[in-house]
C-alpha positions as CSV (number, residue, x, y, z in Angstrom):
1,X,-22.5,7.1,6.6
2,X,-21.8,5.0,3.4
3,X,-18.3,3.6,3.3
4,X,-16.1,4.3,0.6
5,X,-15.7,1.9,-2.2
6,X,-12.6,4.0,-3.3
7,X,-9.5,3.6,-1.4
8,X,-6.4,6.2,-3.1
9,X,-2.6,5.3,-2.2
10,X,-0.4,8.1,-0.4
11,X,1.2,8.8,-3.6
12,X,-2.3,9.7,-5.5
13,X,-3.2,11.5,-2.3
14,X,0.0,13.6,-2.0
15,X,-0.9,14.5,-6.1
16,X,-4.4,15.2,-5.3
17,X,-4.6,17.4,-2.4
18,X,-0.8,18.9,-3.0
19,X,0.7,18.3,-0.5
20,X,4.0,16.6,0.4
21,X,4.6,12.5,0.3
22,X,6.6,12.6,2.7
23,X,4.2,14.4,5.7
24,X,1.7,12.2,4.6
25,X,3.7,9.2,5.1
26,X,4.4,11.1,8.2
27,X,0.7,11.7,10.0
28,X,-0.7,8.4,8.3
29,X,2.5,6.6,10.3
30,X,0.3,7.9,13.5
31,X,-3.1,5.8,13.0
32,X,-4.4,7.5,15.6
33,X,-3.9,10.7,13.0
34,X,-6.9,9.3,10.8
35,X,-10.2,7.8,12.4
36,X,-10.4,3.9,12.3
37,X,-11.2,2.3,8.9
38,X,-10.6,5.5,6.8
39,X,-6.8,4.6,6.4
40,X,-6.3,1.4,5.0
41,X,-3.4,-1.1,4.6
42,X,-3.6,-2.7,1.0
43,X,-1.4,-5.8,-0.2
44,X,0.7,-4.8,-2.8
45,X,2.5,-8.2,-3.6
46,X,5.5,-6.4,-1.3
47,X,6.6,-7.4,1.9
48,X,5.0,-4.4,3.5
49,X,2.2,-3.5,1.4
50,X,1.3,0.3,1.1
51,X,-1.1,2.5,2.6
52,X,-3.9,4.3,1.3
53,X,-7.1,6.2,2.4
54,X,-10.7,6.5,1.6
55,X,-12.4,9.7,0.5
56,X,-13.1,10.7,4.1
57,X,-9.4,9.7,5.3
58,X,-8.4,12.7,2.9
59,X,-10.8,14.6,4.1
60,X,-9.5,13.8,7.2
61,X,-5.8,14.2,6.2
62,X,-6.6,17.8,5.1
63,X,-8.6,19.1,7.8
64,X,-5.3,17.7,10.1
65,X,-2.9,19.7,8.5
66,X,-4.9,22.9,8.0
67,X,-5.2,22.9,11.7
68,X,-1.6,21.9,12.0
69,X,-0.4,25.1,10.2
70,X,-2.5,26.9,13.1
71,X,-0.2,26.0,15.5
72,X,3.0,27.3,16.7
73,X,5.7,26.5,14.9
74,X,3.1,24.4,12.8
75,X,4.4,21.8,10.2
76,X,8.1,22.0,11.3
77,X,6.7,21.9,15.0
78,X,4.8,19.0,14.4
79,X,7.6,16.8,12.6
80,X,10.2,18.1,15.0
81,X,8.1,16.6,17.9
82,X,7.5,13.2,16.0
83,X,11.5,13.0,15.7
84,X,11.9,13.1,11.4
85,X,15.0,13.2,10.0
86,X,16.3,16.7,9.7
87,X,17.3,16.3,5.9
88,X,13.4,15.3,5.4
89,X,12.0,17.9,7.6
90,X,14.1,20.6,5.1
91,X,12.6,18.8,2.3
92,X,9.3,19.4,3.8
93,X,9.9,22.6,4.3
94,X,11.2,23.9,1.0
95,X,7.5,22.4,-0.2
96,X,5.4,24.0,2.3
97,X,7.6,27.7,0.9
98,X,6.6,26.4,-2.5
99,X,2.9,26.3,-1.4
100,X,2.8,29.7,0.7
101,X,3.9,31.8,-2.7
C-alpha cells in the first residue's frame, strides 16, 4: 500500500468527517486506536505539537466509531470507560443528538 503524502490535523478531520473534536482527541489519545504510522505527531512550533492522520487514519477513525455506536451504551460507554470529564462527555453527547436527527 502507498503511504499517504497527505497528513490532516484533528481539527480538519473533525470538519471533514463530522464528527466531534473532542472524541477525536479522545480515540487518537489511544494510539493503539489507529494502526501504526496512520496517526502522526506533527511539530507545530508549540511545545506539544499537534496530531494529525493520514487518509487511511480517517478511514480508520470512522470505521472505529461506526462500530463504537454498535456497542452498548456506545459513544457515552466508550468515554465513560476511558474516564472523560463529565462536562465533555455532555458536550459529546448533545453532538452525537445533533447527528441522530
Amino acid at each position: 500500500m502507498a503511504c499517504s503524502r497527505f497528513i490532516y490535523t484533528l481539527n480538519q478531520v473533525a470538519g471533514m468527517v463530522g464528527e466531534n473534536l473532542e472524541l477525536i482527541e479522545e480515540i487518537t489519545a489511544n494510539s493503539d486506536n489507529i494502526s501504526e504510522g496512520e496517526l502522526v505527531y506533527v511539530s507545530d512550533g508549540s511545545e506539544d505539537g499537534t496530531k494529525g492522520l493520514t487518509e487511511n487514519g480517517i478511514e480508520e477513525l470512522q470505521s472505529l466509531l461506526a462500530d463504537i455506536r454498535t456497542w452498548d451504551g456506545g459513544i457515552r460507554e466508550f468515554l465513560v470507560d476511558t474516564q472523560c470529564d463529565p462536562d465533555m462527555i455532555d458536550r459529546v453527547m448533545a453532538d452525537e443528538m445533533k447527528r441522530g436527527q
